[in-house]
Backbone as JSON, one array per atom type, in Angstrom:
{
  "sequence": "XXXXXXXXXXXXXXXXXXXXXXXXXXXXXXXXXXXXXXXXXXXXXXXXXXXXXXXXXXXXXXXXXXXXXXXXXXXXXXXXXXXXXXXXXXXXXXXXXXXXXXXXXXXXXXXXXXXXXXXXXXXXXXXXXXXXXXXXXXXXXXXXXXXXXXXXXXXXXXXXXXXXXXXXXXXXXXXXXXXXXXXXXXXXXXXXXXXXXXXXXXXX",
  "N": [[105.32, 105.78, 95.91], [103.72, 106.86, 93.98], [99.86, 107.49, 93.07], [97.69, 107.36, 90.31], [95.15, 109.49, 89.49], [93.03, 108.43, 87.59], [92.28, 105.64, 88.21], [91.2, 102.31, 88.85], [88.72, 101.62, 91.3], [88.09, 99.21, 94.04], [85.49, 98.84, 96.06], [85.36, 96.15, 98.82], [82.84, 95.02, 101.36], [81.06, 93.54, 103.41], [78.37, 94.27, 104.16], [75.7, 95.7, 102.45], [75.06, 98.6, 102.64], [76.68, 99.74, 104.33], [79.16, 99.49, 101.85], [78.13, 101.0, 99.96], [78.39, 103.22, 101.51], [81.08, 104.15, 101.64], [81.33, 104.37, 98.57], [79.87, 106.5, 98.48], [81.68, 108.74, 100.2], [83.99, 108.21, 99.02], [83.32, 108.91, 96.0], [83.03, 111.82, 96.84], [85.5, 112.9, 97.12], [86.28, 112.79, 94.81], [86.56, 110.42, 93.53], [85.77, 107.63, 91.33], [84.24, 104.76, 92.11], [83.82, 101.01, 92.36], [81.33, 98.11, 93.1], [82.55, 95.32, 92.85], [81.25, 91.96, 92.3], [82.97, 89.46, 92.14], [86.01, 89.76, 93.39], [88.55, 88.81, 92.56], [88.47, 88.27, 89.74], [88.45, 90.8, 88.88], [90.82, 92.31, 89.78], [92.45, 91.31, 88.06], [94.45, 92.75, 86.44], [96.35, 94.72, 84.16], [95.89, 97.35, 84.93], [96.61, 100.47, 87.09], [95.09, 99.18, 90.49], [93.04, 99.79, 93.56], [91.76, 98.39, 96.22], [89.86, 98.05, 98.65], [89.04, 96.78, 101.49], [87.13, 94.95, 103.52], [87.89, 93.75, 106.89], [87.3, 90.93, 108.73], [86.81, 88.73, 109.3], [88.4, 84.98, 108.89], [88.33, 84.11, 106.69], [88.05, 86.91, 105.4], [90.86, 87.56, 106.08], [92.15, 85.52, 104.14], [91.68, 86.05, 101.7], [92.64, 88.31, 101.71], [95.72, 88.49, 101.81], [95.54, 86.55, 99.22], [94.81, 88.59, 97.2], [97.05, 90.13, 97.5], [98.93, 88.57, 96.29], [98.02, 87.98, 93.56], [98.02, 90.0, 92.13], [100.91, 91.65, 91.36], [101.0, 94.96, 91.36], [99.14, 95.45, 92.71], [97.01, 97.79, 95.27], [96.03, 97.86, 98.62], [93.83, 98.33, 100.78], [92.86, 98.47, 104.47], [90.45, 97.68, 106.17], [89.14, 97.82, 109.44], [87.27, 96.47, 111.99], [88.27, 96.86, 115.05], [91.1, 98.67, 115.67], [93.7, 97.02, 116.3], [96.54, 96.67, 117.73], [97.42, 94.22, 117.02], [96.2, 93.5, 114.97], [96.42, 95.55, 113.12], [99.55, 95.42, 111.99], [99.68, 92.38, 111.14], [97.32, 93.15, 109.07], [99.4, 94.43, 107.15], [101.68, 93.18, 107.02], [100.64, 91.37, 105.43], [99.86, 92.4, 103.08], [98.71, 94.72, 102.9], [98.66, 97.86, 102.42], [97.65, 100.44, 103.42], [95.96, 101.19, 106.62], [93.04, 101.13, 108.4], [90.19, 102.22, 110.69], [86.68, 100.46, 110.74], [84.92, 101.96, 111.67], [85.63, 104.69, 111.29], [85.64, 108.15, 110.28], [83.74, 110.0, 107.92], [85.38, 112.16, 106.89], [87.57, 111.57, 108.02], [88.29, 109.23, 106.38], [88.04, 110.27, 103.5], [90.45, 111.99, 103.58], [93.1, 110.17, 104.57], [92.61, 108.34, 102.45], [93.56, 110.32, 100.26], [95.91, 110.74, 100.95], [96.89, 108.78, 100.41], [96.66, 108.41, 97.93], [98.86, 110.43, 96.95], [100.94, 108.99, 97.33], [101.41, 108.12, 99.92], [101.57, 106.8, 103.6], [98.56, 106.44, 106.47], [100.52, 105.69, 109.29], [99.95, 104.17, 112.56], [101.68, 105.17, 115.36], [102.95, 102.9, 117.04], [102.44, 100.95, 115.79], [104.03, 100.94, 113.47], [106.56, 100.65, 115.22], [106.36, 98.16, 116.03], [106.42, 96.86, 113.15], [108.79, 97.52, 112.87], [110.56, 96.19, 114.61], [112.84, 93.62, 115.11], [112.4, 90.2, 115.08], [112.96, 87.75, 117.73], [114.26, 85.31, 117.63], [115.23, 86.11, 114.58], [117.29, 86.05, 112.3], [118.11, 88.42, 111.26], [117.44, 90.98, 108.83], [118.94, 90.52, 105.02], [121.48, 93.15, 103.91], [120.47, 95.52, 101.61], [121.84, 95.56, 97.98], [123.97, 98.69, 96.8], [122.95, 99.43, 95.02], [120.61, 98.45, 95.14], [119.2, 99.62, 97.12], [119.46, 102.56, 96.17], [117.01, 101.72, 94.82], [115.0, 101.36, 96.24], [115.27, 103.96, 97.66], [113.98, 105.51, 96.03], [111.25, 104.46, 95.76], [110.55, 105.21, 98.43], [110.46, 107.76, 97.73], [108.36, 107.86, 96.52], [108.77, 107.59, 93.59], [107.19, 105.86, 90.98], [106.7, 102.2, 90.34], [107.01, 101.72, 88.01], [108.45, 103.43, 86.8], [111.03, 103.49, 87.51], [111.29, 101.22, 86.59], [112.05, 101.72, 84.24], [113.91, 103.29, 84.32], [116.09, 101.92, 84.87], [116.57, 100.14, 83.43], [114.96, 98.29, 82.82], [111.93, 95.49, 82.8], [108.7, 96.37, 83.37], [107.45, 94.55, 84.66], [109.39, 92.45, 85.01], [110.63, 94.62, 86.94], [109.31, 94.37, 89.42], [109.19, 91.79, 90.08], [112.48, 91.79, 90.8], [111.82, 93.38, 92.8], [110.2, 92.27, 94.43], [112.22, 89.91, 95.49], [114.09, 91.28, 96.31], [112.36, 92.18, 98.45], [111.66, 90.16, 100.12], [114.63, 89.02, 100.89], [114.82, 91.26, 102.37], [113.36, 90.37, 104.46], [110.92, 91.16, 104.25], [107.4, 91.81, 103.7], [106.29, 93.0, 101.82], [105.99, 96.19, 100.11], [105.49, 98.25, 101.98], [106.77, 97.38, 104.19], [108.87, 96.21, 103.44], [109.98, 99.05, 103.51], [109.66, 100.95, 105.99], [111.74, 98.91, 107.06], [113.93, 99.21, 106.18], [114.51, 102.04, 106.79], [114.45, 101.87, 109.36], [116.92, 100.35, 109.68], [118.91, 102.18, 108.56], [119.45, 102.16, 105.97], [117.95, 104.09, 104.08]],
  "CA": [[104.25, 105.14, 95.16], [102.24, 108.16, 93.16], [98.51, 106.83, 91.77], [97.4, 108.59, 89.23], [93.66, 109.71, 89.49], [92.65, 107.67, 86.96], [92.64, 104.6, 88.91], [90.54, 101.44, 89.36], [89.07, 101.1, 92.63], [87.14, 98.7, 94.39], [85.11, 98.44, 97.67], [84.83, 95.32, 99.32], [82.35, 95.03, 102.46], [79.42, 92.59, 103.71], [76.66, 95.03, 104.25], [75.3, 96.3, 100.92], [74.86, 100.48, 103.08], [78.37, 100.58, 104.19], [79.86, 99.62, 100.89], [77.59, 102.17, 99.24], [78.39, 104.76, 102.29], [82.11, 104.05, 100.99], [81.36, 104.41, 97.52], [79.79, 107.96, 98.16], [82.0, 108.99, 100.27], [85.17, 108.47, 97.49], [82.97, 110.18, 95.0], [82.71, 113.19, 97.69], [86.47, 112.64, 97.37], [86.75, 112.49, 93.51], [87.03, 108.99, 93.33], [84.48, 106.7, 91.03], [84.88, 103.07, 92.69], [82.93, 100.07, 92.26], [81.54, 97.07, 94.17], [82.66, 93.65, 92.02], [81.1, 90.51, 93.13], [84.22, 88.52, 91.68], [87.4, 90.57, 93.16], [89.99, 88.12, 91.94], [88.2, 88.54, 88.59], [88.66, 91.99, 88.66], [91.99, 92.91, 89.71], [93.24, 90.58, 87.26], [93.78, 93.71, 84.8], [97.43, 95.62, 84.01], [96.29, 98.81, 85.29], [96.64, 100.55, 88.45], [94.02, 99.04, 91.08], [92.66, 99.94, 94.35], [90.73, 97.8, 96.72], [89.37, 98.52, 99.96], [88.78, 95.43, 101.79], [86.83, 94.85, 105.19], [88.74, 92.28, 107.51], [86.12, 90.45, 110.12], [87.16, 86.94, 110.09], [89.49, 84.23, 108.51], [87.76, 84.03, 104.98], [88.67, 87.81, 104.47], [92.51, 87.5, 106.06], [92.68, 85.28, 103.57], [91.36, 86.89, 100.9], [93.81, 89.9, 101.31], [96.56, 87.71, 101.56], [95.29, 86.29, 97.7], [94.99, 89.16, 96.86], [98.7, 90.37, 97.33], [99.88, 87.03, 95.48], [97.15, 87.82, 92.71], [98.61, 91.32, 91.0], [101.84, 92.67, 91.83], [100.81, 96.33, 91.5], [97.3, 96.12, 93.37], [97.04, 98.44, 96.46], [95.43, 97.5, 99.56], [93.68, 99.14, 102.05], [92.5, 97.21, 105.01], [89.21, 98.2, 106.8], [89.44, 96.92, 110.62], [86.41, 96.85, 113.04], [88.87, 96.9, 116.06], [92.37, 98.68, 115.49], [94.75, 96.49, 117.27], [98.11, 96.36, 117.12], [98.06, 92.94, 116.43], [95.44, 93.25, 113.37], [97.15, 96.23, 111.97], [100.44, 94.78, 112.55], [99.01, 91.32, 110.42], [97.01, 93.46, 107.72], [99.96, 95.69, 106.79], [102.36, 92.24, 106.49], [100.02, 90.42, 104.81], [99.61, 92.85, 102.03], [97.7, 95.9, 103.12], [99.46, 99.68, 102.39], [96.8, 101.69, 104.93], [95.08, 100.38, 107.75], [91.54, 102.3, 108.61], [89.15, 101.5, 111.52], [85.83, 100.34, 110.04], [83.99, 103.21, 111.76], [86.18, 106.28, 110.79], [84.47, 109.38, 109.92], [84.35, 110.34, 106.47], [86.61, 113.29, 106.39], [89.54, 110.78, 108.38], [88.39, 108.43, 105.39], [89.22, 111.29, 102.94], [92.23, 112.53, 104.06], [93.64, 108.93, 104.33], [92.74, 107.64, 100.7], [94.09, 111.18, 99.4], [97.29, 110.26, 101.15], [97.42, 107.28, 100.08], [97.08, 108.56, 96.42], [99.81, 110.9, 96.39], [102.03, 107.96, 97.42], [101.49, 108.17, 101.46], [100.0, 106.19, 104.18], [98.69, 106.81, 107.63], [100.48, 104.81, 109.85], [100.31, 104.64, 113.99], [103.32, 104.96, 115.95], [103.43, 101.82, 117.77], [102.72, 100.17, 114.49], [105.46, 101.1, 112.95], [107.7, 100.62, 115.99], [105.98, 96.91, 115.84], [106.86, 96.55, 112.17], [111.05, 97.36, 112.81], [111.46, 95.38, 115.4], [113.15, 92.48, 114.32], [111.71, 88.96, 116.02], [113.78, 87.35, 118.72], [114.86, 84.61, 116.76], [115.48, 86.25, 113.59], [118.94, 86.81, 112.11], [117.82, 90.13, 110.6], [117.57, 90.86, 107.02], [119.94, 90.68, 104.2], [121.25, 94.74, 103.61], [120.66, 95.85, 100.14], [122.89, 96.38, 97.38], [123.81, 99.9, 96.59], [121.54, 99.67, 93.58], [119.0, 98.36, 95.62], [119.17, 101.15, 98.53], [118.69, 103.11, 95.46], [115.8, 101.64, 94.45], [114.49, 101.48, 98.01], [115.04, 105.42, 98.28], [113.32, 106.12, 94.65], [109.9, 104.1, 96.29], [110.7, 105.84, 99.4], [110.2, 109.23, 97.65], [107.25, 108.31, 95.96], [108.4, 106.9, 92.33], [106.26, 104.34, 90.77], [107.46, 100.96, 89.69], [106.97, 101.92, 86.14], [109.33, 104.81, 86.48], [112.0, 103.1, 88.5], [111.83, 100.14, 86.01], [112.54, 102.38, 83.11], [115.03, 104.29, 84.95], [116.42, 100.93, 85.61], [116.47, 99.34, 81.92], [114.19, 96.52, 82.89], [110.41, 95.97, 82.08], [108.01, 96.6, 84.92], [107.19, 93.4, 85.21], [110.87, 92.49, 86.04], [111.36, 95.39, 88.21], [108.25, 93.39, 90.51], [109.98, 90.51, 90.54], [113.42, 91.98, 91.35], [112.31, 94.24, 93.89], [109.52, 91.02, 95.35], [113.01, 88.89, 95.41], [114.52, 92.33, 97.36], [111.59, 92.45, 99.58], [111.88, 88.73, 100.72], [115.82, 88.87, 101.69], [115.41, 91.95, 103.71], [112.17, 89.52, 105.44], [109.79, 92.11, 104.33], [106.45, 91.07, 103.08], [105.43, 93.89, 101.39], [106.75, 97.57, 99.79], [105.48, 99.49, 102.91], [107.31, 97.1, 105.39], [110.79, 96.96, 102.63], [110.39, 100.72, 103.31], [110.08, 100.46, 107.24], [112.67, 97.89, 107.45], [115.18, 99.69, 105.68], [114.59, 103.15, 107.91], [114.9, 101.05, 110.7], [118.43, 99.84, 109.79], [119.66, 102.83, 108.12], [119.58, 102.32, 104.56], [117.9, 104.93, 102.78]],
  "C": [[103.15, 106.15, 94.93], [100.76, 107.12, 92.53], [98.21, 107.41, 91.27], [95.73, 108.52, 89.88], [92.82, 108.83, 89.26], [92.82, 106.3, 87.34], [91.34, 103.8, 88.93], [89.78, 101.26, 90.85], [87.89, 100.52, 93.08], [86.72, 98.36, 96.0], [84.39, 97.2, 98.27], [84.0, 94.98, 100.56], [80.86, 93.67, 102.5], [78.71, 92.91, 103.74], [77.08, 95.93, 103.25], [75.56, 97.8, 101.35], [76.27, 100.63, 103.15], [79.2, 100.49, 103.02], [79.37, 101.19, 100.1], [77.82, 103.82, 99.52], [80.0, 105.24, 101.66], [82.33, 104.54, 99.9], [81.2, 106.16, 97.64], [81.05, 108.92, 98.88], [83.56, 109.11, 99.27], [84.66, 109.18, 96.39], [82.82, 111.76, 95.38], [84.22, 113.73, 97.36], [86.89, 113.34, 95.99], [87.05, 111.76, 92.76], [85.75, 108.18, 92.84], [85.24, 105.33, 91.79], [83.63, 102.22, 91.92], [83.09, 98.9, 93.37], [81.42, 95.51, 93.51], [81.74, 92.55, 93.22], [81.81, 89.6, 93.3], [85.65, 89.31, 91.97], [88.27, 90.25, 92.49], [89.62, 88.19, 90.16], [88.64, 89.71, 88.47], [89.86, 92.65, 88.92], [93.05, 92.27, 88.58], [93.63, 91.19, 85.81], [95.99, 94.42, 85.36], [97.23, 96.93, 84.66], [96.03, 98.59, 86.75], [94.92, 99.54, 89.17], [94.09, 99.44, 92.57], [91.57, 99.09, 95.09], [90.87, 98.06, 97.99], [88.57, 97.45, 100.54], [88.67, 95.35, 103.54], [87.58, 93.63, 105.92], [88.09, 91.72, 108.89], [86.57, 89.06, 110.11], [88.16, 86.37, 108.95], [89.39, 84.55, 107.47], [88.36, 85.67, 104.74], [89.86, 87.96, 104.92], [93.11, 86.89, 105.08], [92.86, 85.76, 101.98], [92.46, 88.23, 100.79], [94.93, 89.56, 100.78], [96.54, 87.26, 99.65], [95.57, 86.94, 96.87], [95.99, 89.72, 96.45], [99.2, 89.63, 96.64], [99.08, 87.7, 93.91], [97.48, 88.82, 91.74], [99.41, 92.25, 91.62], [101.35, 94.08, 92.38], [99.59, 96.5, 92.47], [97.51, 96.61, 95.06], [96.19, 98.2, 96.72], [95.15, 98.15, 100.29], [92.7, 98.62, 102.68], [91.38, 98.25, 105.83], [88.68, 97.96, 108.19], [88.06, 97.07, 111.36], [87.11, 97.07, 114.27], [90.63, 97.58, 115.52], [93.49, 98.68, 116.44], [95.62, 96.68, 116.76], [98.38, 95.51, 116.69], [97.29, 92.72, 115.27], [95.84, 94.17, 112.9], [98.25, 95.9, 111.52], [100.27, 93.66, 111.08], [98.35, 92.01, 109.09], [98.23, 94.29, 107.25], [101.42, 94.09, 105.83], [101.57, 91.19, 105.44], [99.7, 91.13, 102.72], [99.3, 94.3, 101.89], [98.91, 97.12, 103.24], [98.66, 100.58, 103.29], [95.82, 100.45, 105.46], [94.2, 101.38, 108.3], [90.55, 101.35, 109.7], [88.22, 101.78, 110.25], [84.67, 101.87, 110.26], [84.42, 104.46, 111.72], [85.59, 107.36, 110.38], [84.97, 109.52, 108.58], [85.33, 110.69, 106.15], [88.0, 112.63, 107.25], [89.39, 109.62, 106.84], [88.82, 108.95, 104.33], [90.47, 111.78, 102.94], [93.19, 111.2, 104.1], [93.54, 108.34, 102.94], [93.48, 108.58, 100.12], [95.33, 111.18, 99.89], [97.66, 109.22, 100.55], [97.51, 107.58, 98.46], [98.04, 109.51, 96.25], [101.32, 110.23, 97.21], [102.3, 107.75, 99.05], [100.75, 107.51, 102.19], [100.29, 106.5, 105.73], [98.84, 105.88, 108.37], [100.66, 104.16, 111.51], [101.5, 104.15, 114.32], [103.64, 103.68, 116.21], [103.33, 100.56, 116.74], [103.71, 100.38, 114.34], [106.33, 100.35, 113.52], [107.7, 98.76, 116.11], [106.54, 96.35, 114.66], [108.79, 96.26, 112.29], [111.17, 96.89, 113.48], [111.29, 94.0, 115.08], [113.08, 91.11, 115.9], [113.24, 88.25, 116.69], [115.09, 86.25, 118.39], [115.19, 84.51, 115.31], [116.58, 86.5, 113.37], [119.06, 87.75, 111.27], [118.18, 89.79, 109.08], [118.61, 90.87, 106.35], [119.98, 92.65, 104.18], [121.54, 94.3, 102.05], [121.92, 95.81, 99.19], [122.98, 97.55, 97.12], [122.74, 99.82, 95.54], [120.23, 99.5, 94.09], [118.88, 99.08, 96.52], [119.0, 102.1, 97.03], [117.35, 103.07, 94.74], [114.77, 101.68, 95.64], [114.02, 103.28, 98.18], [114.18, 106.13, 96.78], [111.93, 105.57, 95.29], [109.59, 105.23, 97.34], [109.94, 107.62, 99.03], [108.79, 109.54, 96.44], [106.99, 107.93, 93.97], [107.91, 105.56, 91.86], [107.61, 103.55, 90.2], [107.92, 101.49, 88.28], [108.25, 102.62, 85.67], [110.6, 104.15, 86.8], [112.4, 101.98, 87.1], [112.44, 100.66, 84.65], [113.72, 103.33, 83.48], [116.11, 102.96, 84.55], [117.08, 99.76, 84.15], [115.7, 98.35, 82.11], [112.59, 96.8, 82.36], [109.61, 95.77, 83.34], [107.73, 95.43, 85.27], [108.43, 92.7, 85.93], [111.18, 93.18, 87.06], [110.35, 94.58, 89.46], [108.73, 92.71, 90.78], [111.25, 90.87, 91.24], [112.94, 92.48, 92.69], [110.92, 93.07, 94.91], [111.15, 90.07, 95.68], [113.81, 90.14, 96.75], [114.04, 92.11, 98.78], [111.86, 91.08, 100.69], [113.53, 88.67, 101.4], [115.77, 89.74, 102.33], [114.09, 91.26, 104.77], [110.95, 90.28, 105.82], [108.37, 91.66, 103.62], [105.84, 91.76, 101.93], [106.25, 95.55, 101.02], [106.9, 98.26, 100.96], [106.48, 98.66, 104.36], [108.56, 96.72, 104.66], [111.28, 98.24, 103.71], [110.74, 101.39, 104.97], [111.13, 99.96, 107.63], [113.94, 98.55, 107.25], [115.03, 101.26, 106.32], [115.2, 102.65, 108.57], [116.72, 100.9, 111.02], [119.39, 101.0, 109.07], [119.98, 103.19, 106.43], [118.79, 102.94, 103.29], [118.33, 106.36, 102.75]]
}
């Protein structure tokens, strides 16, 4: 998942300084952002987007969650005051592609968004190891079809939807749907836990 430069991006927070400390720091970065008052207004657009979204209580779990339902393509990045295992864990299934304590230092806040734009995210070990392991009473995911282990290992290495869906003969909006209909039989919630899931078991 490459972003181009030219990207949308928006910072969501409760206190007016840290959004703003946010804002400068992404322009330190190379990154213009903005701070909507209406998110769901605003991602509601065809092009790439970016939002950066603080997570302190129910109202914004759910909010992320919305979010993910609200525009296929929109990347998430979750903003934690505490980074548990069980709230990174929860923002990462719920929608969220990077997970960031709230008090990170700039230059880990840099280096993490500029991963995250050339299709990478930073993600701790025991996360991860949390993500592949499959729940007690689950009867593990569907495995791919070959076509779809190929489309799995084309994300995997960083090609966008767009590219994949034109590779693919379909129209990007189809390839979303196919590869949301993918994500759901291997009992993944989300691209970055597809992409997990299918390490895990072998298939890319």
């Amino acid at each position: 998942m490459t972003v181009s430069m030219l990207v949308r991006i928006a910072v969501a927070d409760p206190l007016p300084v840290f959004r703003h400390g946010v804002v400068e720091i992404l322009r330190d970065a190379g990154f213009q952002s903005e701070t909507p008052d209406d998110l769901f207004a605003w991602v509601r657009d065809e092009q790439t987007t970016i939002v950066v979204l603080t997570l302190q209580n129910e109202v914004d779990w759910r909010t992320l969650e919305q979010l993910q339902r609200t525009a296929s393509g929109l990347i998430l990045v979750a903003l934690l005051d505490q980074m548990s295992l069980r709230d990174c864990v929860r923002a990462l299934r719920a929608g969220a592609v990077c997970v960031m304590a709230r008090d990170c230092t700039p230059a880990a806040f840099r280096e993490r968004f500029r991963a995250l734009v050339r299709g990478e995210s930073v993600v701790p070990v025991e996360v991860l190891r949390e993500l592949a392991a499959p729940a007690a009473d689950s009867p593990g995911p569907t495995e791919p079809s070959p076509t779809e282990r190929d489309w799995l290992r084309s994300l995997a290495r960083g090609t966008t939807v767009g590219r994949l869906a034109a590779d693919a003969g379909y129209s990007e909006r189809m390839m979303f749907r196919l590869l949301r209909d993918l994500y759901t039989r291997m009992g993944a919630r989300n691209r970055t836990d597809a992409l997990i899931t299918a390490q895990h078991y072998g298939w890319l």
